[in-house]
C-alpha positions as CSV (number, residue, x, y, z in Angstrom):
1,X,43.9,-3.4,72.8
2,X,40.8,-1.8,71.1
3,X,37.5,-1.0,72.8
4,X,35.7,-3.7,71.5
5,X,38.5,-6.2,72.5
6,X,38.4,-4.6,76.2
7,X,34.7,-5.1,75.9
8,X,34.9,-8.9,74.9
9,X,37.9,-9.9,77.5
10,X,35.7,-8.3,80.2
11,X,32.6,-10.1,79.6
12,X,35.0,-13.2,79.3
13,X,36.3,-12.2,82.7
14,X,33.4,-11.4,84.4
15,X,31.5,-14.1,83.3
16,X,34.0,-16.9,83.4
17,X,35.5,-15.6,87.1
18,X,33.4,-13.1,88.8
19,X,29.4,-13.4,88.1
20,X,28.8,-17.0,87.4
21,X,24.7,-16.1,87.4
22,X,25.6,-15.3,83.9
23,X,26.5,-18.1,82.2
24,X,29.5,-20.3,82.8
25,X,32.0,-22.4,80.0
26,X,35.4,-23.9,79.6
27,X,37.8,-21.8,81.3
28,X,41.9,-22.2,81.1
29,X,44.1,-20.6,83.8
30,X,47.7,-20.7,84.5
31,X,48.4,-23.2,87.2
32,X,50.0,-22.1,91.0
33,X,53.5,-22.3,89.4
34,X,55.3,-21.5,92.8
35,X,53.0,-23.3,94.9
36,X,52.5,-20.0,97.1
37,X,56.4,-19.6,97.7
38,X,57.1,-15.3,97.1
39,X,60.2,-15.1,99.0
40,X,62.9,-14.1,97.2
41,X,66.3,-16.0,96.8
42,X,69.6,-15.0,98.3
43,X,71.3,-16.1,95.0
44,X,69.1,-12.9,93.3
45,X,72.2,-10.6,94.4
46,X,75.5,-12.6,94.3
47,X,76.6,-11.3,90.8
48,X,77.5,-13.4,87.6
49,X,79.7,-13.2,84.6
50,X,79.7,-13.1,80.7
51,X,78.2,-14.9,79.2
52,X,74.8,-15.4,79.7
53,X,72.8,-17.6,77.8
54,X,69.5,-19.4,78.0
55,X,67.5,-21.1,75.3
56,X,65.3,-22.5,78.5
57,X,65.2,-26.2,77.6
58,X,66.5,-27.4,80.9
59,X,64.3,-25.2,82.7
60,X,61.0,-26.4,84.8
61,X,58.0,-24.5,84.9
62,X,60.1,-21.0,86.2
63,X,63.1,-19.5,85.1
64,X,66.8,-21.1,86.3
65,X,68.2,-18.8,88.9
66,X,71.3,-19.7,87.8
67,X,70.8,-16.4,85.2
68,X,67.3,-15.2,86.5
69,X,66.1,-13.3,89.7
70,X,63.6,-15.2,91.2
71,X,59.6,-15.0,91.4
72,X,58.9,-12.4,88.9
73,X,55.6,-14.5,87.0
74,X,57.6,-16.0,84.1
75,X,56.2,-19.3,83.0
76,X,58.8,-21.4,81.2
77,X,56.8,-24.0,79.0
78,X,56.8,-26.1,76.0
79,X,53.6,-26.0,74.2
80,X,52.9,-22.2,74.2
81,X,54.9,-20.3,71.8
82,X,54.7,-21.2,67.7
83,X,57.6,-22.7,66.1
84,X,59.9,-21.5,68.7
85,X,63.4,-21.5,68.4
86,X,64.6,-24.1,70.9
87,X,62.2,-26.3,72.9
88,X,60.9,-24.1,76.2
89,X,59.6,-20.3,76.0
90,X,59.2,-18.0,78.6
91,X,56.1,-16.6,78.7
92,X,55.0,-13.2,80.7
93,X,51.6,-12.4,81.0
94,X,48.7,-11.1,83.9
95,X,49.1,-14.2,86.2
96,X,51.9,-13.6,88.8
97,X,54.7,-16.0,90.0
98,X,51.4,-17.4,92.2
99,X,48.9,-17.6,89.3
100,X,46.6,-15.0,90.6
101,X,46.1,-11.9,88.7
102,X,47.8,-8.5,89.4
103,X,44.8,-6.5,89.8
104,X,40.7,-7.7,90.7
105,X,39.7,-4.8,87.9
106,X,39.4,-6.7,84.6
107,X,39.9,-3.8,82.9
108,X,42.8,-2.6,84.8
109,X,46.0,-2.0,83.0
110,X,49.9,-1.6,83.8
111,X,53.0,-3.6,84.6
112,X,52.3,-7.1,84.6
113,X,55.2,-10.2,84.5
114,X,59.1,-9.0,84.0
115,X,62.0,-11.2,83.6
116,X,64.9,-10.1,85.5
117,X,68.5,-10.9,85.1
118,X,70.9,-11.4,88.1
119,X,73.7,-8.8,88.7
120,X,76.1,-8.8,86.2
121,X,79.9,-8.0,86.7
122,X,80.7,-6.3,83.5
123,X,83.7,-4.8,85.1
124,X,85.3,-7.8,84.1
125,X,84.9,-7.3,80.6
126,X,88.3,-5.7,78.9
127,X,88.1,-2.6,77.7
128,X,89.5,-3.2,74.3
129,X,86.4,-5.5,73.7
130,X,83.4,-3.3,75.8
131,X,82.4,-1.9,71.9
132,X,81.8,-5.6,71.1
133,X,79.0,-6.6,73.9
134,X,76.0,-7.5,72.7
135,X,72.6,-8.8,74.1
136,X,70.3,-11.0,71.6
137,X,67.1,-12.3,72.1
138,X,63.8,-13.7,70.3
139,X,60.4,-12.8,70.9
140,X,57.0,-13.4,70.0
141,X,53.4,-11.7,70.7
142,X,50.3,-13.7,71.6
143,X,51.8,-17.1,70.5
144,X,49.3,-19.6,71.2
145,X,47.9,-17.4,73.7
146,X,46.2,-13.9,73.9
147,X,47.5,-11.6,71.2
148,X,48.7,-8.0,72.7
149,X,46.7,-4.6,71.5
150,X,49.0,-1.6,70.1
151,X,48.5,-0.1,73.2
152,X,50.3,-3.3,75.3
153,X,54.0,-3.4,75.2
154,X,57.1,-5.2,76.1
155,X,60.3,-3.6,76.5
156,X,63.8,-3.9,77.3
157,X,65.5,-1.9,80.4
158,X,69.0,-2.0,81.5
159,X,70.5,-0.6,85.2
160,X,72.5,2.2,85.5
161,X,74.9,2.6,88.4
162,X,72.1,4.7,90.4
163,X,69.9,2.0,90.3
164,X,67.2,3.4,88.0
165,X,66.2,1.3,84.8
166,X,66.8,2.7,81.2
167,X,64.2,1.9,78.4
168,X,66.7,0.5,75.5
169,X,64.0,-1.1,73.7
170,X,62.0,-0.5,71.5
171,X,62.9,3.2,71.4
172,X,60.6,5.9,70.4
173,X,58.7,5.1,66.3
174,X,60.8,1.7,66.7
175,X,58.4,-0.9,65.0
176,X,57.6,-4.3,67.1
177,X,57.1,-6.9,64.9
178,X,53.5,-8.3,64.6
179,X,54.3,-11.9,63.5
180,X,52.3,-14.4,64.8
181,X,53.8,-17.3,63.3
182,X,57.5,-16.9,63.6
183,X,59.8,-15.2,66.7
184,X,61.7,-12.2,66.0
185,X,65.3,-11.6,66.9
186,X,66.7,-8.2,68.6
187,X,70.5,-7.2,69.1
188,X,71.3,-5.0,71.4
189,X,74.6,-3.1,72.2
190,X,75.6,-2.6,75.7
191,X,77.5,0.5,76.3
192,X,79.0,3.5,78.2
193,X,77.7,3.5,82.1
194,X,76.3,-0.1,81.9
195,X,79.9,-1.3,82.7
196,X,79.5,-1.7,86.2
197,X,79.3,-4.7,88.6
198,X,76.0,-4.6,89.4
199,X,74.8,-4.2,86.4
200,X,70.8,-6.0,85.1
201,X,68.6,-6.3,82.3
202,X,65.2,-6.5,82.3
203,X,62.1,-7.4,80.5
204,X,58.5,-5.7,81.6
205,X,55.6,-6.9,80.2
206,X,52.4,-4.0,80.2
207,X,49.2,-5.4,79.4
208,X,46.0,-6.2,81.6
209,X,46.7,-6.8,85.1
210,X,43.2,-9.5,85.3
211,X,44.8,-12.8,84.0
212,X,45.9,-14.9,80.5
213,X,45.8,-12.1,78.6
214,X,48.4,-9.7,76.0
215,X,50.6,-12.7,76.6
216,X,54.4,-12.3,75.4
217,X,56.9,-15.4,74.7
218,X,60.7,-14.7,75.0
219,X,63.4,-17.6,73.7
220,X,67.4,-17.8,73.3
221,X,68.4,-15.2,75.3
222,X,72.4,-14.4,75.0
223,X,74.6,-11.4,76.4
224,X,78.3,-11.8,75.8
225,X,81.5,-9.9,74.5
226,X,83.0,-10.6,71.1
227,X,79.5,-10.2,69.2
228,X,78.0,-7.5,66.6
229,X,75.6,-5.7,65.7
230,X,75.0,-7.8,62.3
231,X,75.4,-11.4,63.7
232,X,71.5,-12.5,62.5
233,X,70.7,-15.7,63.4
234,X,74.0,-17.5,63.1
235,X,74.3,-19.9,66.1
236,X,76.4,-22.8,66.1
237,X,73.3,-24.8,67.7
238,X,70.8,-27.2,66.3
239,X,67.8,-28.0,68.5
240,X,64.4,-30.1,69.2
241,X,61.4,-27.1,69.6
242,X,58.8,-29.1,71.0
243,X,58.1,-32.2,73.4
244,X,57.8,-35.5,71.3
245,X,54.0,-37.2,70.3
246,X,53.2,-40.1,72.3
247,X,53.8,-43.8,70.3
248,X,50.2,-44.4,71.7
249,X,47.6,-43.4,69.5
250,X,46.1,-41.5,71.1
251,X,46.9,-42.1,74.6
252,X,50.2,-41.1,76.6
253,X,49.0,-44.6,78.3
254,X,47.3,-47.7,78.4
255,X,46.1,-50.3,81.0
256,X,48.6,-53.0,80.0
257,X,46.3,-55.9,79.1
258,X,44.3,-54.2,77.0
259,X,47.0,-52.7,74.9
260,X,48.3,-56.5,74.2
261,X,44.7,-57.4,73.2
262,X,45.1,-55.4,70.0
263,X,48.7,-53.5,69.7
264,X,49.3,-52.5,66.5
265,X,46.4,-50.5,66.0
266,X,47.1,-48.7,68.9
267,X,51.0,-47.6,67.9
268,X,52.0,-44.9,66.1
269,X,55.0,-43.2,64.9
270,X,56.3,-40.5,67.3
271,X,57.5,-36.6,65.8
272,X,59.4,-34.2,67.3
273,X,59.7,-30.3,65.9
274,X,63.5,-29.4,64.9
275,X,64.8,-26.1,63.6
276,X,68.8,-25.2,63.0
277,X,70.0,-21.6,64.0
278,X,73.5,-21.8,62.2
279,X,72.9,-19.4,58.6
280,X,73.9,-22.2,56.9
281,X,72.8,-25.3,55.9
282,X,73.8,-28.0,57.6
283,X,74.0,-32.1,57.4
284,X,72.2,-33.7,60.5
285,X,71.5,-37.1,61.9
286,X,69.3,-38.3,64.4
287,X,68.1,-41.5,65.8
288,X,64.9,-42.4,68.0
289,X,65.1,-45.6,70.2
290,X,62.9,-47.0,72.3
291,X,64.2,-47.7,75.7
292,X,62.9,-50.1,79.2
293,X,62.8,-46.3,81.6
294,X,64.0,-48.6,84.6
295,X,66.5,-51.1,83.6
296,X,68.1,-48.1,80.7
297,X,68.1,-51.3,77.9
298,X,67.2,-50.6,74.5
299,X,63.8,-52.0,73.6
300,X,63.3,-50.7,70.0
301,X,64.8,-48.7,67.1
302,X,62.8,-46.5,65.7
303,X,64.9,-44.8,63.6
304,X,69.2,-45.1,63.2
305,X,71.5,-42.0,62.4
306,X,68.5,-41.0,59.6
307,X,70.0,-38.2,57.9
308,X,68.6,-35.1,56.0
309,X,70.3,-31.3,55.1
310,X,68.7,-28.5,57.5
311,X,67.8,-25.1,56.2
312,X,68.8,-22.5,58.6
313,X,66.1,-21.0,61.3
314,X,63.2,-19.8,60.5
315,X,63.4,-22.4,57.3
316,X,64.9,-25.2,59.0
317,X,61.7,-25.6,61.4
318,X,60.8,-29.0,60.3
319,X,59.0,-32.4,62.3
320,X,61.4,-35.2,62.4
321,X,59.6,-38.7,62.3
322,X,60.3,-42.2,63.6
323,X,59.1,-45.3,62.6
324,X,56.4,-47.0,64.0
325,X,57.3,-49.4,67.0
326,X,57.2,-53.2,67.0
327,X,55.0,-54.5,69.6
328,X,56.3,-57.7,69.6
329,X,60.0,-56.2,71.4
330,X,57.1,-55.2,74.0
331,X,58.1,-57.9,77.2
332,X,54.0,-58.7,77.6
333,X,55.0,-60.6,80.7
334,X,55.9,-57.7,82.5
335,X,53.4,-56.4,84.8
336,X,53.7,-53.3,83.5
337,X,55.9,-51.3,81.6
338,X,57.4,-48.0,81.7
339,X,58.9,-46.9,78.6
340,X,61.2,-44.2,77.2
341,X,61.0,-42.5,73.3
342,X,64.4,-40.7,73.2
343,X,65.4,-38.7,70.4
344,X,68.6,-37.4,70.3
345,X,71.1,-35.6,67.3
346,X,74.4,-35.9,66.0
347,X,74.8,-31.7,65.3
348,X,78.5,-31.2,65.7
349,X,77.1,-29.1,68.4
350,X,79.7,-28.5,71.5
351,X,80.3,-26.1,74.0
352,X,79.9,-22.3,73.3
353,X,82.9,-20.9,71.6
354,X,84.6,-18.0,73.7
355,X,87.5,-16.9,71.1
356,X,89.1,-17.8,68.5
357,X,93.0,-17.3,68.4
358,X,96.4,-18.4,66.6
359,X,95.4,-17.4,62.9
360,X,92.2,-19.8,63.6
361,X,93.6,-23.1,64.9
362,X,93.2,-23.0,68.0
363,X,89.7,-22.3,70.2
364,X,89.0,-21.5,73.5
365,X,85.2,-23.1,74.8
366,X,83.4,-21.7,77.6
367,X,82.6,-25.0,79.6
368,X,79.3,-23.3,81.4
369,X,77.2,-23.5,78.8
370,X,77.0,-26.8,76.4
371,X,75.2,-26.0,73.1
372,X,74.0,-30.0,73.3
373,X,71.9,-29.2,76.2
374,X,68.7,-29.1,73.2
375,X,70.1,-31.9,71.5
376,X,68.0,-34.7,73.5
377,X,64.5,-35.1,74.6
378,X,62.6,-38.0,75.5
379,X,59.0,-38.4,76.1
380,X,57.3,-41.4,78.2
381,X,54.8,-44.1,77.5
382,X,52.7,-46.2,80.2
383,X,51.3,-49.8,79.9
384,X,49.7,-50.1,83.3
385,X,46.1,-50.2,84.2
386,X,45.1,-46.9,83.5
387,X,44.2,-44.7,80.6
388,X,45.9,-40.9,79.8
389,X,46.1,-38.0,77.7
390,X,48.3,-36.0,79.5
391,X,52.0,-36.2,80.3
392,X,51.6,-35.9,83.5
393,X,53.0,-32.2,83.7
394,X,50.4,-29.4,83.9
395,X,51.0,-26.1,82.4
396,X,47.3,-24.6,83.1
397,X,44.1,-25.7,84.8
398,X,41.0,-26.0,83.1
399,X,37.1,-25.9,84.3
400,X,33.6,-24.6,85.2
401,X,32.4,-22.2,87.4
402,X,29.2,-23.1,87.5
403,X,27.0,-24.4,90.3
404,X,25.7,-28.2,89.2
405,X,28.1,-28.6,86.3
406,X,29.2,-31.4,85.0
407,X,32.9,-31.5,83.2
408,X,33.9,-35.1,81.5
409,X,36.6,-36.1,79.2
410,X,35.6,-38.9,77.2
411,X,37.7,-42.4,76.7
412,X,37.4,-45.3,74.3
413,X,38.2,-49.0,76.0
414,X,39.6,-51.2,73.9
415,X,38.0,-54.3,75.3
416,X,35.9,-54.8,77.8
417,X,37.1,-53.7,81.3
418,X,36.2,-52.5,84.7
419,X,37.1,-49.3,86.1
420,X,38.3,-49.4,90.1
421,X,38.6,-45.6,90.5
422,X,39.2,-42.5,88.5
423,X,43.2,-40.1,89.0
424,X,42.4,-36.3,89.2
425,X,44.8,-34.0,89.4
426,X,42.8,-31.1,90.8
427,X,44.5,-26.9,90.9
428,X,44.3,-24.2,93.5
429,X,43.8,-21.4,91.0
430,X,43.2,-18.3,93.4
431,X,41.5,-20.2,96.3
432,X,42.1,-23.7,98.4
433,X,39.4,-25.9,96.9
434,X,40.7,-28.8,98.9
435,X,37.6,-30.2,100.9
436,X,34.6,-28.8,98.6
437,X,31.8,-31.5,97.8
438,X,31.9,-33.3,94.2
439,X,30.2,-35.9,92.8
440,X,32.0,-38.3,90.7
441,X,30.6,-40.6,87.9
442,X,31.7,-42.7,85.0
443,X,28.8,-42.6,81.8
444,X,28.7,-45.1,78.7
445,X,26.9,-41.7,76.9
446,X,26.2,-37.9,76.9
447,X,21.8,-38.6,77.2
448,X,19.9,-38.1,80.2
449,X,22.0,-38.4,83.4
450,X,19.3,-41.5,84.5
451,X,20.0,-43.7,81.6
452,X,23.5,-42.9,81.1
453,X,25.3,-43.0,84.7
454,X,27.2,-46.4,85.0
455,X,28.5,-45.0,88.9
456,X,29.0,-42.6,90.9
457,X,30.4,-41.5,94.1
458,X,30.4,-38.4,96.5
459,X,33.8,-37.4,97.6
460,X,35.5,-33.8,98.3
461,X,38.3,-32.1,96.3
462,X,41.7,-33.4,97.0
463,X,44.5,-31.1,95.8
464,X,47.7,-33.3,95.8
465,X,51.1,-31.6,97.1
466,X,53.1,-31.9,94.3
467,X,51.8,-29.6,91.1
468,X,51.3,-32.9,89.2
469,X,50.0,-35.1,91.3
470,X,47.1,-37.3,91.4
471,X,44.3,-37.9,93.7
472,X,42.3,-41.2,93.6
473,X,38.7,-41.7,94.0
474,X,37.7,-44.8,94.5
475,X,34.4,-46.4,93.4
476,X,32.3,-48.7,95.2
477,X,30.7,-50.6,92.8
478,X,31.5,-53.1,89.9
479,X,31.6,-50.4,86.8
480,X,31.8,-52.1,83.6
481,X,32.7,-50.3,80.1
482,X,32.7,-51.6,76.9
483,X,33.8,-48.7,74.3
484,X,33.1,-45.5,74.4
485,X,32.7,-44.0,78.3
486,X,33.1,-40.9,80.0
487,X,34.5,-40.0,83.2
488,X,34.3,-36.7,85.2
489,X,32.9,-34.8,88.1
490,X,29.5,-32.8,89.0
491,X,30.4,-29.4,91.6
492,X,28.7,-27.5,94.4
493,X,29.4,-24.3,93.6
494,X,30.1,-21.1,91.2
495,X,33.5,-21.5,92.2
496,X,36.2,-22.0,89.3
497,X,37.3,-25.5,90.0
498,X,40.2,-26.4,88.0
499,X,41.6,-29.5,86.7
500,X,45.4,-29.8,85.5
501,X,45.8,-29.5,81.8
502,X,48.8,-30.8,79.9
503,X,49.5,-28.0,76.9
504,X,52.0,-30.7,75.1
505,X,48.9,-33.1,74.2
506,X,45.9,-31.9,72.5
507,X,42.8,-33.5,72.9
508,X,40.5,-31.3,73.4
509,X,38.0,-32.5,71.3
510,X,37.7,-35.1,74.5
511,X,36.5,-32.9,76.8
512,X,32.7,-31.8,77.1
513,X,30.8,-29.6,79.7
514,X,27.3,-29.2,81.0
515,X,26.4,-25.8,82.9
516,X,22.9,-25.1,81.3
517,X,21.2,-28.6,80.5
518,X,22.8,-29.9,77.6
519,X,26.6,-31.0,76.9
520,X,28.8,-28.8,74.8
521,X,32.1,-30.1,73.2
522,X,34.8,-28.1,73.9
523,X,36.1,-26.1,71.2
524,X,38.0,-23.1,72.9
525,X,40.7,-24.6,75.7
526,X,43.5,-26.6,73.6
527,X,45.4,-29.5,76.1
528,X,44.6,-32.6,77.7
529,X,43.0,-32.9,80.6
530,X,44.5,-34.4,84.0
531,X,41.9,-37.4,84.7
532,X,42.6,-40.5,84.3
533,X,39.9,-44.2,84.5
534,X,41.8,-46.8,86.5
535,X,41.2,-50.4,85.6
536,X,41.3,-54.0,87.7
537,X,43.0,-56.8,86.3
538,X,39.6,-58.7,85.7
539,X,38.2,-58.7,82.6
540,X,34.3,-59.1,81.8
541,X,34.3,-62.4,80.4
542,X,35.6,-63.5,83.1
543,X,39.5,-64.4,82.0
544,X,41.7,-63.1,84.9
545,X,44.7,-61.7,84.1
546,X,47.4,-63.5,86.6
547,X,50.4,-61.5,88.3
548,X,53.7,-63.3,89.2
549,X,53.0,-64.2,93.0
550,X,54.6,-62.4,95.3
551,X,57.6,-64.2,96.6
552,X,57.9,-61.1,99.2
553,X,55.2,-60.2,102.1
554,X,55.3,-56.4,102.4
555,X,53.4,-54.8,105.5
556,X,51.5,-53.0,106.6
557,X,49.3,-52.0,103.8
558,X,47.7,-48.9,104.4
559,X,50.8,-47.9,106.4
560,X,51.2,-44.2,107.9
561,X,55.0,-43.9,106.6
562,X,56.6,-47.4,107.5
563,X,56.9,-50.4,104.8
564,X,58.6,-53.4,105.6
565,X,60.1,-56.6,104.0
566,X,60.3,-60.4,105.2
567,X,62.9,-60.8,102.8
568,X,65.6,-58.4,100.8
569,X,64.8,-57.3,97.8
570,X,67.5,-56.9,94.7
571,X,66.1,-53.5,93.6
572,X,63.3,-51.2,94.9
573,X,61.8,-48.7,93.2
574,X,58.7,-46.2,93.8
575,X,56.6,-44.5,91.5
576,X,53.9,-42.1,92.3
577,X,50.5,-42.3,90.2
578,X,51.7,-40.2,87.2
579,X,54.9,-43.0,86.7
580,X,57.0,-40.6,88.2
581,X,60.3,-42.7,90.2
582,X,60.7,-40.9,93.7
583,X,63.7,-41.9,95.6
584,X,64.0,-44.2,98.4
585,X,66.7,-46.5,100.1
586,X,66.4,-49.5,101.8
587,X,67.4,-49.9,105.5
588,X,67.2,-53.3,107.5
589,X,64.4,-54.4,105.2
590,X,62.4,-51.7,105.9
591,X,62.0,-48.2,103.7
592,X,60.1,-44.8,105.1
593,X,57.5,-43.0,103.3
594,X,56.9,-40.1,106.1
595,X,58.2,-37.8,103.9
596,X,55.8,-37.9,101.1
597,X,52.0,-36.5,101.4
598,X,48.8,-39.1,101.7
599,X,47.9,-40.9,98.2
600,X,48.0,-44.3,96.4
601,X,52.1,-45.5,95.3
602,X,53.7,-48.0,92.5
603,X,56.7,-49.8,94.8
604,X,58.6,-52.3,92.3
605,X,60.6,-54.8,93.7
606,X,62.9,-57.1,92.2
607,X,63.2,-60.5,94.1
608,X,65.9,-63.3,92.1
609,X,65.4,-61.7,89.4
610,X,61.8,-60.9,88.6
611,X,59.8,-57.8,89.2
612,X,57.1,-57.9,91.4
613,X,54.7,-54.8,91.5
614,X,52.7,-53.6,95.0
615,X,50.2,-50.7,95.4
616,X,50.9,-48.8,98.7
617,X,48.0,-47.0,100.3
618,X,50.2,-43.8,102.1
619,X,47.9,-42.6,105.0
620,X,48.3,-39.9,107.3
């Protein structure tokens, strides 16, 4: 990092976290990823065996301990690396494992995240094959986030038998590539002392210790025997890169009536990032369908077994398109629907090969790790009564830190409606905000605050126990919205007060701030943010828009834990506010919700044959 860049990210540090009598703006921070859990796992020193491989597409949010020691600060994430090799990066950086920085001096400088293998047996490994380990890996600087300095490093250590760690890369005049738009593969021989059954590899980021900065990505990691030194990038794998688009445009979801009242300009072909790691070109198909998330039917086709030739990686990064869905397969008499994009790929892909033997006609598999793991992804859509960006997943917070701000995202109605109460999902970054003053409000325009405020109410923040969960506010008053409205929050402090914010869904162009008299569009933070307008069923001209009447009483509602039936129902099911199911059983016509924390729940319930839909006030 150069002067004048240490000179810039401190001012950016010191204004946007420490001395808010500055000036304040749109901030982004990595979210609590371990929810204040620093313990370590026992599993961190049971050894494992060859091989070891992780593209990180099945992991959530840290790295699977299956391969990884726990609690080291790696973030595993889809939307921050650039055309990645498989979908999923790890990402090491100057937030720890509970999103607070290493050291209070912005300027400070020295170790920062490392991703750490668990013990390796390499006794194991025969010695007429010890000249053919090899580990691989990909890596990236800055990414979508902050690009390291020459003086910044990441490097590669493996564990001798005394325990110390020996620098393996990059050695001494050994270039690091500077590529900002493609990952760069390493290969690296294991040899001599390293055979031993405790034996670790490690990566160790350097790089300011003060937050989201000299940011390094990390993808398709693979130690195993039988490998050189020359392999490139010939992997027998195809993969999806990055999380689908939403077929809402340009919503993750809509409140169900109003969808209906105008579908088809509100649909819009999904795409999903592909790439192919096998040197040679290869024949694919794929196929994106359209299925009912609950009931697993098929809904709509949006493309069958489409198929094209893929260039091998980096040239076979491509987007892969479906059609645009048919709103008339939509059931509108649902009361709401939950649906599922899935795209998936006929590769040829199977399970990674171990040898090779009889002159070639026969092959041995290693069953522990199934090359068709990145072969599938699915995103989710939501016709309710509510309005999203996001995914419901969030990677980072975003917010002010100014005293009297105001932070709004702004929405677009497509008919007239009424808004019941606004979904936050609100972040501890650093401190427990969780009973701090707010004002909420809903405006039709960004003028002065008299003319433009449609309601309001005074609340506290609510941070919700899961990561991604949602906190309702309720409003008091009829609000009615016709178009374009806002929706967002006024604080009481210099704190940073952070909302979620979903990296996979970029509309940032949404949000807008106000920390010095006037609104600014946001043109630095890219994401979604976690806020969401909640509609009623009644419409302003007056139509109502009927349920099916519910042919079972359930009771009480609020209820502290306890819901019960006067009649059995076929099927439950229970979603919490971001259309998440959570799983429950039914006992004696009664289920139990002590288990889950204080907020507002979906329960479903299928009665001879037909869904009926509840909201269940949890109270503690």
């Amino acid at each position: 990092m150069t002067i004048n860049q240490a000179i810039i990210s401190y001012i950016f540090v010191v204004c946007s976290a420490y001395s808010a009598e500055l000036f304040g703006q749109l901030i982004e921070f990595p979210v609590n990823r371990l929810q204040n859990v620093h313990f370590r796992l026992k599993t961190d020193t049971i050894p494992i065996t060859l091989p070891v491989w992780d593209d990180f597409s099945t992991s959530v949010t840290t790295p699977d301990t299956a391969y990884w020691v726990s609690n080291t600060g790696v973030f595993i994430s889809p939307g921050i690396g650039r055309k990645p090799p498989t979908l999923n990066v790890a990402t090491l950086d100057g937030w720890d494992a509970a999103g607070k920085h290493y050291s209070q001096d912005p300027l400070a400088t020295g170790k920062t995240d490392s991703l750490v293998s668990r013990p390796i047996d390499l006794t194991l490994v025969p010695v007429s094959l010890r000249n053919t380990v090899f580990l691989s890996f990909f890596y990236q600087k800055g990414g979508l986030g902050d690009f390291p300095g020459d003086a910044d490093s990441l490097i590669l250590q493996f564990r001798k038998p005394d325990g110390e760690w020996e620098t393996v890369w990059p050695l001494p005049g050994e270039p690091v590539s500077d590529l900002t738009d493609l990952f760069t593969q390493k290969i690296i021989q294991v040899t001599g002392e390293f055979f031993w059954d405790q034996f670790q590899f490690k990566f160790q980021a350097h790089g300011r210790q003060s937050g989201p900065f000299d940011v390094w990505h990390l993808d398709y990691i693979y130690l195993d025997k039988r490998r050189s030194s020359n392999i490139g990038t010939n992997y027998l794998d195809r993969a999806f890169t990055s999380v689908p688009t939403s077929i809402l445009k340009p919503y993750t979801a809509i409140p169900k009536v109003h969808f209906f009242s105008d579908a088809m300009n509100h649909l819009d072909s999904s795409s999903v990032g592909f790439t192919n790691l096998e040197s040679q070109v290869q024949p694919i198909e794929y196929s994106a369908i359209i299925y009912d998330a609950f009931t697993g039917n098929p809904v709509d086709s949006l493309v069958v077994d489409s198929a094209f030739l893929a260039l091998r990686y980096p040239f076979g990064n491509r987007t892969l398109f479906a059609g645009v869905p048919d709103p008339d397969k939509f059931d509108e008499t649902e009361d709401f629907l939950y649906l599922e994009t899935r795209f998936y790929m006929d590769t040829g892909d199977t399970f990674l090969i171990d040898s090779i033997f009889n002159n070639g006609q026969d092959t041995a598999f290693v069953r522990s790790v199934d090359l068709r793991v990145n072969d599938t992804i699915r995103v989710f859509t939501v016709l309710d009564d509510y309005y999203a960006y996001d995914d419901g997943t969030a990677e980072f917070g975003a917010g002010i830190n100014q005293i009297n701000g105001r932070l709004v995202c702004r929405f677009v109605s497509i008919r007239p409606g009424i808004i019941e109460s606004i979904d936050i999902n609100f972040q501890n970054i650093g401190k427990i905000f969780a009973g701090t003053p707010i004002e909420l409000f809903v405006l039709k325009d960004l003028k002065d605050l008299e003319s433009s405020l449609l309601g309001s109410v005074t609340g506290s923040v609510q941070v919700a126990d899961s990561l991604d969960g949602f906190v309702t506010y309720e409003f008091g008053k009829t609000i009615i919205v016709m178009d374009t409205f806002y929706i967002g929050f006024s604080q009481t402090s210099n704190d940073f007060l952070a909302v979620g914010l979903d990296k996979n869904n970029d509309n940032s162009d949404k949000i807008f701030f106000n920390v010095a008299g006037e609104w600014v569009q946001n043109t630095e933070v890219k994401g979604s943010l976690m806020m969401r307008p909640r509609f009623t069923v009644e419409i302003v001209n007056g139509i109502n828009i009927t349920k099916t009447h519910p042919e079972i009483r359930v009771y009480p509602n609020p209820t502290t834990g306890t819901i019960r039936f006067d009649k059995i129902p076929q099927v439950i099911r229970l979603l919490d506010l971001s259309g998440k199911l959570i799983n429950i059983g039914i006992k004696d016509k009664m289920i139990d919700l002590t288990p889950l924390p204080p907020s507002v729940y979906i329960l479903l319930i299928q009665y001879q044959n037909k869904w009926e839909q509840h909201k269940i006030i949890l109270t503690k």
